[in-house]
C-alpha positions in Angstrom: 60.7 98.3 133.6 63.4 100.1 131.9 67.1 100.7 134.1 67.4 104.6 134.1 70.9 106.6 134.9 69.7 106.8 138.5 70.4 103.1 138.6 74.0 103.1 137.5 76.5 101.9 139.7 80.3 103.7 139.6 83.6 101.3 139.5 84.8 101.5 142.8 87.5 104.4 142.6 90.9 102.4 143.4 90.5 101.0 139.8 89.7 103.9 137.7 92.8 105.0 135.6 92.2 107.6 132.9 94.2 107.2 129.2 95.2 109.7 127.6 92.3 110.2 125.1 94.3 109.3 121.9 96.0 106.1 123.3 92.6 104.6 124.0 91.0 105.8 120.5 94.0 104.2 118.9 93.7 101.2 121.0 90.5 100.3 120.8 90.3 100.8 117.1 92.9 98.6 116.6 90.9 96.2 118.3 87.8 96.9 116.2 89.8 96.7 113.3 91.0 93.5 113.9 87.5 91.6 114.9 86.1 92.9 111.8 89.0 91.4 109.4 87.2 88.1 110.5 84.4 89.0 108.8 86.3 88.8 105.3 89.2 86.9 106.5 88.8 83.6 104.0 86.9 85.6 101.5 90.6 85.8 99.1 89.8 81.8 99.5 86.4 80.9 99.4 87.3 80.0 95.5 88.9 76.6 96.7 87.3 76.0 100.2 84.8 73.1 98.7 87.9 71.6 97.7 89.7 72.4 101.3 87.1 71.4 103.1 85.8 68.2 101.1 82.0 70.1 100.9 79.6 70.9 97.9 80.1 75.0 97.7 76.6 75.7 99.5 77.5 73.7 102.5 80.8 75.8 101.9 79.1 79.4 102.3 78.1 78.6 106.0 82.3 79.0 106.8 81.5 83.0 105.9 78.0 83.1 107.2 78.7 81.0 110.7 80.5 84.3 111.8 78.2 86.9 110.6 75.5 85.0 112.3 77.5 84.4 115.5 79.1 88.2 115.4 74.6 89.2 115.0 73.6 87.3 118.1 76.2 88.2 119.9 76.9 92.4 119.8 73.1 92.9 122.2 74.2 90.1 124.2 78.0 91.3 124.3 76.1 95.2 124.9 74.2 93.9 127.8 77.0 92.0 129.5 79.4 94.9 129.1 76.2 97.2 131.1 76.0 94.8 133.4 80.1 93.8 134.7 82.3 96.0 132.7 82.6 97.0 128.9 86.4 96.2 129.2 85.4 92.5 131.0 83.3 91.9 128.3 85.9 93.2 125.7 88.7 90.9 127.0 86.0 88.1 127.2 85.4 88.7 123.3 88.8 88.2 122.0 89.3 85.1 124.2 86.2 83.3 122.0 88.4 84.8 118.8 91.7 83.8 119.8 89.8 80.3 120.4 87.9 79.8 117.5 91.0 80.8 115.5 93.1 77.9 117.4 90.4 75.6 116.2 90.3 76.6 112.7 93.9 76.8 112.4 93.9 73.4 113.5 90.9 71.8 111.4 90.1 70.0 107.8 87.1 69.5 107.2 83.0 71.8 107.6 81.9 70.9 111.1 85.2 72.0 113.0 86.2 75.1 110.4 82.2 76.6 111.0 82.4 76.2 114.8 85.7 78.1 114.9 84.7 80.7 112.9 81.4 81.0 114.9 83.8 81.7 117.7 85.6 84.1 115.9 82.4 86.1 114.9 81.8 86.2 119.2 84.5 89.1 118.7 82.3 91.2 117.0 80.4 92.7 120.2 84.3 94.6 120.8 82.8 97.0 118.6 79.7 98.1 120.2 81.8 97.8 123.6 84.2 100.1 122.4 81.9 102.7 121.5 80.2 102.5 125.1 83.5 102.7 126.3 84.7 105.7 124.6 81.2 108.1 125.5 81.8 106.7 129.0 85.9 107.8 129.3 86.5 110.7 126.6 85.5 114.3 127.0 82.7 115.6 125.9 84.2 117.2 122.9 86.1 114.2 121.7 83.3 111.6 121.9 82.0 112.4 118.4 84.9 112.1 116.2 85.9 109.0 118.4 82.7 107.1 117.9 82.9 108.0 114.3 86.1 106.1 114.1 85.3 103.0 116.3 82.0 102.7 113.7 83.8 103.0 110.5 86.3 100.0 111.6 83.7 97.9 110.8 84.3 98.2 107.4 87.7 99.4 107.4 88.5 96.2 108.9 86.6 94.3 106.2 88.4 96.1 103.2 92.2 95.9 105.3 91.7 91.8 105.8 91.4 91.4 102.4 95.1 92.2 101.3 96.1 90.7 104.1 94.7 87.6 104.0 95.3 87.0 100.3 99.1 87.7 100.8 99.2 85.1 103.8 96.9 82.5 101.6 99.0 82.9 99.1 101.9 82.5 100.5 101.6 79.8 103.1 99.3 77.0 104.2 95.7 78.5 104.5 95.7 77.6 108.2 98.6 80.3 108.5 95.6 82.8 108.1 94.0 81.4 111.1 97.2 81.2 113.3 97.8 84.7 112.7 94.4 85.8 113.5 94.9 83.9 116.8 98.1 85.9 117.5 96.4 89.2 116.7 93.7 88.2 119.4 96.7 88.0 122.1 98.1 91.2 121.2 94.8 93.2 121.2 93.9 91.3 124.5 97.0 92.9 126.1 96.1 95.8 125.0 93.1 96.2 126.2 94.1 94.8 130.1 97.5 97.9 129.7 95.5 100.7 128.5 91.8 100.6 128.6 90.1 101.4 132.2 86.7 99.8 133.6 84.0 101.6 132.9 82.5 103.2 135.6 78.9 102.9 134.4 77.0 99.6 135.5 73.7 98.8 135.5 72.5 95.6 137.6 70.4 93.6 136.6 69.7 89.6 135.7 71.4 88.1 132.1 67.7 87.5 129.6 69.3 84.0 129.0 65.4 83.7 127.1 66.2 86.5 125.5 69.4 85.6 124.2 68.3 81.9 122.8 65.1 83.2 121.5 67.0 85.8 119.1 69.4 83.2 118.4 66.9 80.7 117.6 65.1 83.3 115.1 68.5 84.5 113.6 69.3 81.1 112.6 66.6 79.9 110.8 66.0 82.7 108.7 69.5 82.7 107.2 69.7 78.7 107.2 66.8 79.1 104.9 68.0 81.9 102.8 71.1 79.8 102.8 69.5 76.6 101.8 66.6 78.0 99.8 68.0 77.4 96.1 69.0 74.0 97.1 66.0 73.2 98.9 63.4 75.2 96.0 61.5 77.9 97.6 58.6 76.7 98.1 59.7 73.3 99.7 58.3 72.5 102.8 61.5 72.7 104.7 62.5 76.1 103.9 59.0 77.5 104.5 59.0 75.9 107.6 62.4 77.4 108.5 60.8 80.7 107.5 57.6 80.4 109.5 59.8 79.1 112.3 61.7 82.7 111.9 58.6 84.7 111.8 57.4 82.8 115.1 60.6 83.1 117.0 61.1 86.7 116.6 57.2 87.5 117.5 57.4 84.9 120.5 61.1 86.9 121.2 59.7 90.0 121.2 56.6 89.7 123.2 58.8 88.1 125.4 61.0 90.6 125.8 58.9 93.0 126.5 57.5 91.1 129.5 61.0 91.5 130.8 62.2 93.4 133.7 65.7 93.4 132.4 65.5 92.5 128.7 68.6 91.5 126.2 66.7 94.5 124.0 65.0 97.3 125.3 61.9 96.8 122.7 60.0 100.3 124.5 63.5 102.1 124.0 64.0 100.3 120.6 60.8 101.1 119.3 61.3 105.1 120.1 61.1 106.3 115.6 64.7 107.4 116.1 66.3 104.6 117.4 63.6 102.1 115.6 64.5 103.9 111.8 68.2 104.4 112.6 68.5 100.6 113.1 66.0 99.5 110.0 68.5 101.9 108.1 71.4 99.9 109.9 70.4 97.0 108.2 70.0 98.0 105.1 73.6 99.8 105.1 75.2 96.6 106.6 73.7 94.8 103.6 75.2 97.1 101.0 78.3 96.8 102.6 78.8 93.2 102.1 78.1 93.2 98.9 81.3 94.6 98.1 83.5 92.4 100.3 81.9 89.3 98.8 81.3 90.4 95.0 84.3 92.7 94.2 86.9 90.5 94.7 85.7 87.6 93.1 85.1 89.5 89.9 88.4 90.7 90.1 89.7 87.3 90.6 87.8 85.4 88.2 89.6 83.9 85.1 89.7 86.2 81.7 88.1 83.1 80.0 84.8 84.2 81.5 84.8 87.4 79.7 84.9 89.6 82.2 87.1 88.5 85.0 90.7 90.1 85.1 92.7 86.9 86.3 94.3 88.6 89.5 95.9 86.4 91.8 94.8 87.0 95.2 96.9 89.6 96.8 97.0 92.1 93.5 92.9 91.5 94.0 93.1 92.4 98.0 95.7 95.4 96.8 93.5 97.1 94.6 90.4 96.8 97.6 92.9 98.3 99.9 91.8 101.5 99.2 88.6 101.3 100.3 89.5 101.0 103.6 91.8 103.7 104.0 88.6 105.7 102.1 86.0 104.9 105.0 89.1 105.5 107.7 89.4 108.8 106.5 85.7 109.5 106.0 84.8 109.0 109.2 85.5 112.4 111.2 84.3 113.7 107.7 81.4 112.1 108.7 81.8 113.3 112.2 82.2 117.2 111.6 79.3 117.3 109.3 77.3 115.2 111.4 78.0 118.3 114.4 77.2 121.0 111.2 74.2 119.3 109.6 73.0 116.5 111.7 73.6 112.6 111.8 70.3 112.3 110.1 71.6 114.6 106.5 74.8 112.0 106.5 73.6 108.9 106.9 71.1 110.2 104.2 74.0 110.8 102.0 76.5 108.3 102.5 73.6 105.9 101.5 73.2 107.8 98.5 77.1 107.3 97.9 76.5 104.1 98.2 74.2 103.4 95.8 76.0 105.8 93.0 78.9 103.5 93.6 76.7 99.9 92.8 75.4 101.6 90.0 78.8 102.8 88.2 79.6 98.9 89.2 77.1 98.1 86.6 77.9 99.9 84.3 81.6 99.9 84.5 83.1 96.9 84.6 85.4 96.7 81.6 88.7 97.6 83.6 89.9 97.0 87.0 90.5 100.6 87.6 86.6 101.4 87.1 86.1 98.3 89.5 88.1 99.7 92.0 86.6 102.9 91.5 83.2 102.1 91.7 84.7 100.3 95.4 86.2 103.4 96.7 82.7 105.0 96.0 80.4 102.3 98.4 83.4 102.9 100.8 83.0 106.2 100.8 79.0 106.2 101.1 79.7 103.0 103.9 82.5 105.6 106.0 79.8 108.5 106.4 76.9 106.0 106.8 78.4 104.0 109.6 80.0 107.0 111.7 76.7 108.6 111.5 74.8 105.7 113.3 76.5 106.0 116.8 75.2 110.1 117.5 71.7 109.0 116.2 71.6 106.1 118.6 73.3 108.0 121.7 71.6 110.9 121.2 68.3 109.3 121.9 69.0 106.8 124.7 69.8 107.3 128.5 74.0 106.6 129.5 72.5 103.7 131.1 71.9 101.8 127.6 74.5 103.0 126.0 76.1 99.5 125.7 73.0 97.8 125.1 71.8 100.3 122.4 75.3 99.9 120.7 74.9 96.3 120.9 71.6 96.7 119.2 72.4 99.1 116.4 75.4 96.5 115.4 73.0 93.6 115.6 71.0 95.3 113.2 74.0 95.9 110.8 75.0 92.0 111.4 71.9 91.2 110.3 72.3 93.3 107.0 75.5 91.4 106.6 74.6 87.5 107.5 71.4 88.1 105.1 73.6 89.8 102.4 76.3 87.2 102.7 73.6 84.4 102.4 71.8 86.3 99.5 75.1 87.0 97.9 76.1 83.5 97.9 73.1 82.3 96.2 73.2 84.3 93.6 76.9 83.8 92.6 76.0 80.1 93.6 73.1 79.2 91.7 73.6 81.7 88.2 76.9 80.5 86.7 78.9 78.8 83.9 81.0 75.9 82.9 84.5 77.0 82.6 86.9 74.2 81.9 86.1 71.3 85.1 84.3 74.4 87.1 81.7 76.2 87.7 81.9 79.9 88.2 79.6 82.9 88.3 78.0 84.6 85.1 78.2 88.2 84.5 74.5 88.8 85.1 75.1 87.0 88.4 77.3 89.5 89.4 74.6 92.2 87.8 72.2 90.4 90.1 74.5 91.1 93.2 74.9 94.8 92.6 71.2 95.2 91.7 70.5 93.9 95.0 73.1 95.7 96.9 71.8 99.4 95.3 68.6 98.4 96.3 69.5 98.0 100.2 71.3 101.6 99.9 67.4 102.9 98.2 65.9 101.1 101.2 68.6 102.6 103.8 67.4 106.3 102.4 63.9 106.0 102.5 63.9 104.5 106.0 66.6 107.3 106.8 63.9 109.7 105.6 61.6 108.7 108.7 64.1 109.3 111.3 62.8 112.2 113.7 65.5 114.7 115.0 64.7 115.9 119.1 66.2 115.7 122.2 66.9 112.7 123.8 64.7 111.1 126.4 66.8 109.8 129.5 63.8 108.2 131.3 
């Protein structure tokens, strides 16, 4: 049975203190900012981490995909929490695993220690769903919209900002320096959060699904261990078919577990409503569009001229000339918001996907210059800014205040998942369809082709699901 407003629980009063409304926008999307540049934090050196890390390239991936994985189990999980003791609890909880997991990367040579770090780092990823919950639960009415637009589009804006920034530190210093500074950004956003954001006042009691959370975890895992692993493993080995049936299992056996649950990890009943259910199949499709651009872009840009269509830039005029796609979905989002209020989240999330797509296909096409690479980039941004600040006021507007954290958490599971699966299919492709060049082996042009192929085809997908989505009032029961 489903937790309805009439169960919430106000903070006692003595500890409510109301920000000014723009002080906690900018603070908490500072913070979501900063947990998303761990998403893309080592992608300026994923080139060299075999050779860093004393690993075959495959094994190698898993340091990007650990944290996608970790940030996808753990925004419901981080959702629920934050509904059940305190968003900003929660919040506060979330950059302690990052500031963690960056110590231990910082401090580590070698796979086992650098994936288990950045599995702590991707914990962090739940401060965005939080801070979402957070800002319906403390902003006025008429500033909740543009505000949720923002916190949503730092998801990506974070992505495309860490790039620069990490390729100027990796260039500069000892790769660990990326890790140490990601440690001290934890601290500072951690302060900020304990200064200026209140406790919620909206609880809602209830047990931790500690079933819940393994079996999701469990399911997560070995689907993208075997996407990871398939090309190594051959398709149709009996490993990675049992990894896949193991998948298939584990989310039926999650599921009907869940919904046996008096206090579930995921609402399935209030999942499965068609505008919440096709918001967050469209979420996943979007979130895998999006990384194909953090992953693919760069590297092309990056890649010697002796493969006949890289451009030889050193890693921080590559993460310069990404910049702008950040500062693209930034401004995009209360774009996103005010047509959103005029035409309805449904019409932009429709179109940014179609941006999206317009901007993998002139990637095809155009990939003679770095100024039409960089162009096709501030396209997908584009479509990625109104896509992503459309996703909050489709998933609010259908749920009751008491879910809000949970349904956030949700919604950016469902975009984690796009990205773990896209970073796992992403890396195959650029892994398995390349070149000798010199001692190494690097991607072909049709591997890169491949990637944008497959990256237009998730935007398609995220506007036919989009298509389905059914515009009404929200149900609060």
């Amino acid at each position: 049975m489903s937790v309805t407003d009439a169960d919430v629980s106000p903070a006692p009063p003595e500890i409510r203190r109301r920000p000014a409304p723009a002080v906690l926008i900018a603070v908490l999307s500072t913070v979501g900012i900063v947990v998303s540049l761990m998403q893309t934090l080592v992608i300026p050196i994923i080139p060299t981490l075999p050779t860093l890390l004393n690993t075959s390239a495959s094994n190698a991936s898993w340091v990007v995909t650990a944290t996608l994985l970790a940030g996808a189990v753990s925004t419901p999980i981080a959702g629920r929490l934050g509904d059940m003791f305190g968003k900003r609890l929660i919040l506060v909880s979330n950059l302690g695993f990052m500031i963690v997991g960056s110590v231990i990367c910082a401090m580590a040579n070698s796979l086992l220690p650098e994936v288990v770090g950045r599995s702590l780092q991707g914990i962090a990823v739940g401060a965005i769903p939080l801070g979402i919950s957070i800002m319906r639960d403390e902003l006025p009415p008429e500033k909740v919209g543009g505000a949720m637009a923002v916190m949503s589009a730092t998801l990506g804006v974070g992505g495309a900002v860490g790039l620069p920034f990490a390729a100027l530190i990796a260039q500069n210093a000892d790769w660990h320096m990326l890790f140490w500074t990601a440690a001290g950004m934890g601290v500072l956003c951690a302060v900020l959060v304990f200064v200026f954001v209140p406790e919620s006042p909206v609880r809602t009691p209830s047990r931790f699904d500690f079933g819940g959370a393994i079996g999701l975890s469990i399911a997560l895992l070995t689907l993208l261990i075997g996407i990871t692993k398939g090309a190594d493993w051959g398709w149709g080995s009996g490993s990675i078919l049992a990894l896949f049936g193991l998948s298939l299992v584990s989310f039926l056996g999650w599921g009907a577990y869940e919904l046996h649950q008096g206090a579930p990890l995921v609402d399935l009943r209030v999942s499965a409503r068609p505008r919440v259910l096709f918001t967050n199949m469209a979420s996943i499709a979007v979130g895998f569009a999006l990384y194909g651009m953090s992953l693919t872009f760069p590297q092309l840009l990056m890649a010697p001229e002796a493969t006949g269509y890289g451009f030889g830039l050193s890693m921080v005029v590559a993460g310069l000339a990404m910049a702008p796609t950040g500062l693209v979905m930034m401004l995009l989002s209360p774009v996103s918001a005010r047509l959103s209020a005029k035409k309805g989240p449904k019409f932009t999330l429709a179109l940014g996907s179609a941006v999206i797509a317009v901007g993998y296909l002139c990637a095809v096409v155009m990939m003679d210059t770095v100024w039409q690479i960089v162009l096709s980039a501030v396209i997908v941004a584009g479509g990625v800014g109104l896509a992503y600040a459309a996703m909050p006021a489709l998933i609010m507007g259908a749920v009751p205040l008491s879910e809000t954290g949970a349904a956030n958490g949700l919604n950016s599971l469902m975009r984690s998942i796009g990205t773990s699966t896209s970073a796992a299919v992403m890396g195959v492709v650029l892994a398995h369809m390349t070149m000798q060049l010199g001692p190494h082996m690097v991607p072909t042009r049709s591997a890169f082709h491949t990637a944008f192929f497959i990256s237009m085809a998730g935007a398609i997908a995220a506007i036919a699901l989009t298509v389905f989505i059914p515009m009404g009032k929200k149900k609060v029961g």
